[in-house]
C-alpha angles and dihedrals in degrees: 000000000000119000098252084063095049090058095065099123139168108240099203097191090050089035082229135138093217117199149149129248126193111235111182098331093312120109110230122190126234163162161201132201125240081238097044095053087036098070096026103055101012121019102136086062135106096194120069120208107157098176091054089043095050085051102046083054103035101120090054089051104045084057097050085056096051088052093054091047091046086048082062097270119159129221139316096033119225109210112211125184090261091066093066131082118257111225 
């Protein structure tokens, strides 16, 4: 596991998995919120674990955050809903 990976964590006070990607050999910072995870991944579910489901989803969000720094976005990256693909 590379370090970046090993950084994912739950923030409790921001309600944020925080984490780095690595964007053309530059580590940029992001997140996404618990909300945020929660209805796009799992909202038919009763049970919140942001961090697994962050995990569980982490190639679809990184690329969402390379999209947003590639559109022109500064550090660190916010992920909304919005930045995410619809299935």
């Amino acid at each position: 596991m590379s370090a970046l990976a090993a950084s994912a964590f739950f923030d409790q006070a921001s309600q944020e998995v925080r984490f780095y990607v690595d964007v053309s050999g530059s580590s940029v910072g992001a997140s996404i919120g618990k909300a945020t995870l929660h209805y796009r991944f799992r909202a038919d579910s009763r049970t919140d674990e942001p961090l697994q489901t962050f995990t569980a989803h982490r190639a679809e969000i990184e690329a969402a955050v390379r999209r947003r720094v590639a559109a022109g976005s500064l550090q660190p990256v916010m992920l909304r809903e919005n930045d995410l693909p619809r299935y």
